[in-house]
C-alpha positions in Angstrom: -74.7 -15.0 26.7 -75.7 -18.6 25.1 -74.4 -19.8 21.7 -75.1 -21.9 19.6 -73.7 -24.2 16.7 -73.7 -22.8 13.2 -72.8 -25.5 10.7 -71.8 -25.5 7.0 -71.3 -26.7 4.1 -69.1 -26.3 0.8 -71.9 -25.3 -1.6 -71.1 -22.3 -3.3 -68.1 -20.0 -2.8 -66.4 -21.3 0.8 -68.2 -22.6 4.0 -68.1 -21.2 7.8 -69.2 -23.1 10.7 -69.1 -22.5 14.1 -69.6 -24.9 17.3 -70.7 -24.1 20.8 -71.8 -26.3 23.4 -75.2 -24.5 25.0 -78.0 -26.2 24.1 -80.9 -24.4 25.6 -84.2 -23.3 24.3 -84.0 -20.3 22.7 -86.8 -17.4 23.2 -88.6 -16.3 19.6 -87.8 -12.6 19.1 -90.7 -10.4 20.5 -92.9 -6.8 20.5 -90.4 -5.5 23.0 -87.2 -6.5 21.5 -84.2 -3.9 22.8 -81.6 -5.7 20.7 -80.9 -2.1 18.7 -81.2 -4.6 15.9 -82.9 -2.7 12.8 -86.7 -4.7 11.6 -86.7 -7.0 8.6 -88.9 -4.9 7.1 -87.0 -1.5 7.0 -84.0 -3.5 5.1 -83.4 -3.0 1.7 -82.5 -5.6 -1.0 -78.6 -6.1 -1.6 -78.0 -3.8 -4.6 -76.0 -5.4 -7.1 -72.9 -6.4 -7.7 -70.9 -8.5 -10.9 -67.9 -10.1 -10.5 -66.2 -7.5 -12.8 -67.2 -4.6 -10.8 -65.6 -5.9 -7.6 -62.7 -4.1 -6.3 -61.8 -5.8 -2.9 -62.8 -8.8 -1.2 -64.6 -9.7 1.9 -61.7 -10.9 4.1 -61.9 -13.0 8.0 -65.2 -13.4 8.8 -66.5 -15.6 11.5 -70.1 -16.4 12.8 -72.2 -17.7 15.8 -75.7 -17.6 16.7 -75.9 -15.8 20.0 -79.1 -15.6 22.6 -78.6 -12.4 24.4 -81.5 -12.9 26.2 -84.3 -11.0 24.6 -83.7 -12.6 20.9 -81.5 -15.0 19.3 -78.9 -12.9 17.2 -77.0 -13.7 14.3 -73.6 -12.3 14.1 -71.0 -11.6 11.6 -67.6 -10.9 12.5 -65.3 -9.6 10.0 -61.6 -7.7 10.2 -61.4 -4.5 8.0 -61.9 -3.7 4.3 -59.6 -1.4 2.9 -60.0 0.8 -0.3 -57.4 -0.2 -2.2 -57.4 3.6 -4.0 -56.9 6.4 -1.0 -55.8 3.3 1.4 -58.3 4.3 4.0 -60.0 1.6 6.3 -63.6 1.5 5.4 -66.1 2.5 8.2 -69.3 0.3 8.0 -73.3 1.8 8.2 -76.0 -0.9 8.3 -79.3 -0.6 8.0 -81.7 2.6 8.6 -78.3 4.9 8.3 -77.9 7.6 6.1 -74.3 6.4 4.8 -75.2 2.5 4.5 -72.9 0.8 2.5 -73.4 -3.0 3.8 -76.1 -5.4 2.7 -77.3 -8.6 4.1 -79.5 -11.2 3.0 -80.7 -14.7 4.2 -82.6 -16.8 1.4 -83.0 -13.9 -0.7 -84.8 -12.1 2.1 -83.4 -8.9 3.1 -82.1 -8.5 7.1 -81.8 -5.1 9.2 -78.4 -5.1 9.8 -77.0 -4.0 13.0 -72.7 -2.3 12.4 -70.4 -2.3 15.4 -67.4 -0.6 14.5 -64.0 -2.1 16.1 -62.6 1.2 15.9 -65.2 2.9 18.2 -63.2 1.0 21.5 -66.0 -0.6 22.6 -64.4 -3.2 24.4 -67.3 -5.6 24.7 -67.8 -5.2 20.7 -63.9 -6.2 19.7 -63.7 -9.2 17.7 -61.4 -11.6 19.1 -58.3 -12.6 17.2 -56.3 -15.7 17.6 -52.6 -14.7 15.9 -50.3 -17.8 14.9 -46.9 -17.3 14.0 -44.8 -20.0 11.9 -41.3 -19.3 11.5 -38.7 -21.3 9.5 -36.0 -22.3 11.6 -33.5 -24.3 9.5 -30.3 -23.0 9.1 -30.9 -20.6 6.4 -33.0 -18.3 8.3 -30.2 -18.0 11.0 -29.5 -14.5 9.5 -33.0 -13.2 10.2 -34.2 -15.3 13.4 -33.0 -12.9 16.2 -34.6 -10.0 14.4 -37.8 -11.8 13.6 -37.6 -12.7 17.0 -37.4 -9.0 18.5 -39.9 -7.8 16.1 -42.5 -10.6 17.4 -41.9 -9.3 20.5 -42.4 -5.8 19.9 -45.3 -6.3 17.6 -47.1 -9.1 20.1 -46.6 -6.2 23.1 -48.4 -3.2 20.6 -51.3 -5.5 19.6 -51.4 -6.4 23.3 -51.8 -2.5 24.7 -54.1 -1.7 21.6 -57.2 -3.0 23.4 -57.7 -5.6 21.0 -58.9 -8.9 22.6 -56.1 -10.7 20.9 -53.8 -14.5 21.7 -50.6 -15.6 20.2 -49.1 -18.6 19.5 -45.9 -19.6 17.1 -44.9 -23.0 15.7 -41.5 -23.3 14.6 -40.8 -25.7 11.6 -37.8 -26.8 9.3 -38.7 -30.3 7.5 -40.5 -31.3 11.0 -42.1 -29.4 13.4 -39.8 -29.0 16.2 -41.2 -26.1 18.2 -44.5 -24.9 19.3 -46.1 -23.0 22.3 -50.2 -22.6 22.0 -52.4 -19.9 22.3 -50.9 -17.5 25.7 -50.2 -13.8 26.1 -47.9 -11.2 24.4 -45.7 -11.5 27.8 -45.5 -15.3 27.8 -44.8 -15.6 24.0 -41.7 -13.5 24.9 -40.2 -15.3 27.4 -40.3 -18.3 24.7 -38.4 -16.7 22.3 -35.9 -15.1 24.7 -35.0 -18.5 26.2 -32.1 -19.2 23.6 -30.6 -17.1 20.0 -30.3 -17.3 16.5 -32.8 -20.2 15.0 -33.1 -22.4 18.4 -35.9 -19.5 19.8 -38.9 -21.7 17.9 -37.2 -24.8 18.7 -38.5 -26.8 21.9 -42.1 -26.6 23.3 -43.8 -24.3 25.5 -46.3 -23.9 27.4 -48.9 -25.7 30.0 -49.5 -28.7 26.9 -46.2 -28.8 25.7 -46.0 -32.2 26.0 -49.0 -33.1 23.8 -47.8 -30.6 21.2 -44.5 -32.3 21.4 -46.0 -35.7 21.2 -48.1 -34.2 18.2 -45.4 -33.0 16.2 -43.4 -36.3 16.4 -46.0 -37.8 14.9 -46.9 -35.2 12.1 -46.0 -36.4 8.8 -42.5 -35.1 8.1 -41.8 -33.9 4.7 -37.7 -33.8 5.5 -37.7 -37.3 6.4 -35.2 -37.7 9.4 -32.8 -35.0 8.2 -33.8 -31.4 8.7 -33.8 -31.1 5.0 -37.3 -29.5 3.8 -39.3 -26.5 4.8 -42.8 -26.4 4.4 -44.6 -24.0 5.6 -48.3 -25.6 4.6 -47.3 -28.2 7.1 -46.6 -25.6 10.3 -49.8 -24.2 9.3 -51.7 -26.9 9.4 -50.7 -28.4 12.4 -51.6 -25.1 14.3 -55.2 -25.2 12.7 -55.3 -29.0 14.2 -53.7 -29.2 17.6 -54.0 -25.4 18.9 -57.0 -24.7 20.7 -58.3 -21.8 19.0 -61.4 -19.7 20.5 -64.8 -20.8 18.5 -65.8 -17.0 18.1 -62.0 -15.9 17.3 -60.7 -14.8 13.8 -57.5 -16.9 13.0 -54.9 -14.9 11.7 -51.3 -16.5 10.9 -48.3 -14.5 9.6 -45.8 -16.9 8.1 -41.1 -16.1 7.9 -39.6 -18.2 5.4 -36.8 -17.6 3.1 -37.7 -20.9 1.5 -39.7 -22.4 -1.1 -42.7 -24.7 0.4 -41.7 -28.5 -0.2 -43.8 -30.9 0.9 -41.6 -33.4 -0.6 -44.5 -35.3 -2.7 -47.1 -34.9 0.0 -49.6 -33.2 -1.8 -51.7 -32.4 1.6 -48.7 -29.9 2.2 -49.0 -28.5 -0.9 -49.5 -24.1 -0.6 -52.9 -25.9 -3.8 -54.4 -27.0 -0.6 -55.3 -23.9 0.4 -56.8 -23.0 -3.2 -59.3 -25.5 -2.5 -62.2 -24.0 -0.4 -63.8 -27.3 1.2 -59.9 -27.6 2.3 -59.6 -24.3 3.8 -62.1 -22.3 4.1 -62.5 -18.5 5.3 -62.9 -19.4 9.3 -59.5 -21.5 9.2 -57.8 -18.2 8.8 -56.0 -15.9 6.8 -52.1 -16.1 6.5 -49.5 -13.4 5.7 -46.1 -14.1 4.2 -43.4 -12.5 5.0 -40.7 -13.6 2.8 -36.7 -13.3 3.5 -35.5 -15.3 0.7 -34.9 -12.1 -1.8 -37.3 -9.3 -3.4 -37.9 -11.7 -6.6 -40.8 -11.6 -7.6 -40.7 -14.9 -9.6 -42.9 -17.4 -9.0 -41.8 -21.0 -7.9 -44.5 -23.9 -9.7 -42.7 -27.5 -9.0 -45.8 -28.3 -7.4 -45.8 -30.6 -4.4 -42.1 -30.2 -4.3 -40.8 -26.1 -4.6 -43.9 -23.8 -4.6 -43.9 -20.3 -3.6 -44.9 -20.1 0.1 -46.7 -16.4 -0.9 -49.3 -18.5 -2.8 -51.3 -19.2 0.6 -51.6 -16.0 1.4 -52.9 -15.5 -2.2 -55.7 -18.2 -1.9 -56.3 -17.2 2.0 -56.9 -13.2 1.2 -53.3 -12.8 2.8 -51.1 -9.9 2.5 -47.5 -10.4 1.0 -44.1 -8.8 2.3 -40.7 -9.4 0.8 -37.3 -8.4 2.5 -33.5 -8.9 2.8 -32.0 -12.0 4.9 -31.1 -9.5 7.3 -34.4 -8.7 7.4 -34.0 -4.8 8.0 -36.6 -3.5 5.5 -39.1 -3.6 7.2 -41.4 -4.2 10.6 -44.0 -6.3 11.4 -46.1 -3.3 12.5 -46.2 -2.8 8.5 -48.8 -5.5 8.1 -51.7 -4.5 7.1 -53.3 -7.1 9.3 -52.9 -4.5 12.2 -55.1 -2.3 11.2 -57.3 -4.8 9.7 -58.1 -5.6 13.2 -58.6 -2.4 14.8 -60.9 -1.5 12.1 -62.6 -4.6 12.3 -66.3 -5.0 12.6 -69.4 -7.2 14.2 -72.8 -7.2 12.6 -75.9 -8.2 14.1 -79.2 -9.9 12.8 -82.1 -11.3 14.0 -84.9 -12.9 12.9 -83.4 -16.4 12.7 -85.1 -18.2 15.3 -87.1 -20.2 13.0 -84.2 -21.8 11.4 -82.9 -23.4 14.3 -83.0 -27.2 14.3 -85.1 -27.3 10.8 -82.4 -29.2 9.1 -82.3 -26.9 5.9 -79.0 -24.6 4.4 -79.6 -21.6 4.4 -78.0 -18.6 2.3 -76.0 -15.7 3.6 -75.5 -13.2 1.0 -72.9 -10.0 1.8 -72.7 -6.9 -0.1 -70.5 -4.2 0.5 -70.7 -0.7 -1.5 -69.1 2.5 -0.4 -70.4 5.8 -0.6 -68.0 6.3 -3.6 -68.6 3.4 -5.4 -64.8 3.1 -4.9 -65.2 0.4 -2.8 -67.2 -3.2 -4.0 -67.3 -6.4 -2.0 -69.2 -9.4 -2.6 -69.4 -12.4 -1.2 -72.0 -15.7 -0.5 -72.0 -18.7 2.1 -73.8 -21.3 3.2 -75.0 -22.3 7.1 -77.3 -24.4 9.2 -78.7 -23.2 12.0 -78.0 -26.3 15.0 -78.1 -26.5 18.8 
């Protein structure tokens, strides 16, 4: 199957983009198409929804232009939407169903939308996931490291035998990063962890370029200076989104162990505002979960730049939030919600696009999600070009 480059812009409410390498001429869409993609002009326009009346958001999504050989497809990948009121995973309908509850429009113009549901095990329909952990390893987490440890290991080995098509990798941070292994297999990432105890299991590097990653992170900005002084979990995060090599079609999930505040010691780069920004961080870098060891306050930290709360980026990133003990015993990775955001994740196809490609314009890609209920409202907008 050929792909193509989908990029974007920052001109409304976040931007995606995409990049492939195939740069072949793409067939137009014709009388015979098989695609099982519903007509343009069976689609109905997305009903409408205000900002008030919106009761969940839109969470991963990730797109690439794909010619499957009889058409050039857009698709959507997104992981799950939850109704926040029964706590059910919402099952999507696209256009033509009965039970639709998920709009789509390009420039204003409707699309038949085409709904693969993650949850169906079709195992050529599962949206890939790329899963970075960053663990805190100064000395204050030496309470908690052997049993983050084990339950990385246990939930990296479910994930694995799930059927989700699904990588992990972990950096390990305390004012430097000084420990990282890229993107390998539940089996691999455990043998990592179980070459030493306590806080030295995310210390070292790993894996076939863990020299370059090692070379990397000696010359990432440190925000501890040459004492291991400063956590900052913005700055683990980051350096995975710049020097592991994530999967173009992948949603990037990171789930985040501190018991410390984030302190990017003045470097406002490493600052959990970064993530607030869209143009800095946009819905395709990747949602991140906190889980946080440092007490069950619920107080907010604001000496920006220099002790923020590390929750905030989950906040700004449509992350999920989990606070525990130091000996972390309440709880278990398995009670993510990100789990079953992925296996209830979803892919949807559109065509029609072909006459895009190349024409140098932005175009608008409008999302509206309704349940059957009404319970459930989603709305979102962003902005692509269509590129070989």
């Amino acid at each position: 199957m050929k792909k193509y480059l989908l990029s974007s812009m920052l001109l409304a409410l976040f931007a995606i983009g995409f990049t492939a390498s195939d740069q072949t001429d793409l067939p137009e869409t014709t009388p015979t198409d098989t695609s099982g993609i519903p007509q343009d002009q069976d689609a109905e326009p997305n009903p409408e929804v205000t900002q008030d009346e919106v009761t969940t958001n839109i969470p991963n999504i990730n797109v690439v232009a794909e010619n499957d050989g009889q058409t050039l497809v857009f698709r959507i990948d997104m992981t799950g939407i939850k109704n926040r009121e029964d706590l059910e995973w919402l099952r999507l309908y696209g256009t033509g169903i009965q039970e639709q509850n998920i709009w789509v429009e390009i420039d204003d113009e409707p699309k038949g939308v085409d709904v693969y549901n993650t949850i169906d095990q079709q195992q050529d329909k599962i949206v890939p996931a790329d899963l970075v952990f960053t663990v805190d390893n100064s000395g204050s987490m030496s309470e908690e490291a052997n049993a983050i440890a084990r339950d990385i290991i246990s939930w990296s080995q479910l994930l694995a035998e799930s059927g989700l098509d699904i990588r992990f990798g972990l950096v390990g941070y305390g004012g430097y990063i000084d420990g990282a292994i890229d993107f390998t297999d539940a089996t691999t990432l455990s043998t990592y962890l179980n070459r030493a105890s306590g806080t030295s299991r995310t210390k070292g590097f790993g894996g076939d370029n863990a020299t370059t990653l090692s070379t990397n992170a000696s010359n990432w900005p440190r925000t501890g200076g040459s004492v291991d002084t400063r956590e900052c979990s913005a700055s683990a995060i980051r350096f995975a989104n710049e020097y592991f090599t994530f999967r173009q079609n992948a949603n990037r999930i990171y789930v985040n162990f501190t018991d410390e505040p984030n302190q990017p010691n003045g470097i406002v780069n490493y600052s959990v505002k970064f993530f607030a920004e869209q143009d800095n961080w946009s819905a395709a870098n990747g949602t991140v979960h906190t889980v946080w060891s440092g007490g069950t306050s619920t107080a907010d930290i604001t000496n920006w730049n220099y002790n923020e709360s590390p929750w905030f980026i989950s906040e700004y990133t449509g992350g999920t939030i989990i606070k525990t003990n130091s000996s972390f015993t309440q709880v278990t990775l398995s009670n993510l919600p990100v789990t079953a955001a992925m296996q209830n994740s979803y892919i949807l196809r559109i065509h029609g696009i072909a006459d895009m490609l190349n024409d140098g314009l932005t175009h608008r890609v409008h999302i509206t999600v309704i349940s059957a209920d009404g319970k459930v409202k989603a709305d979102k907008v962003f902005y692509v070009k269509f590129e070989s």
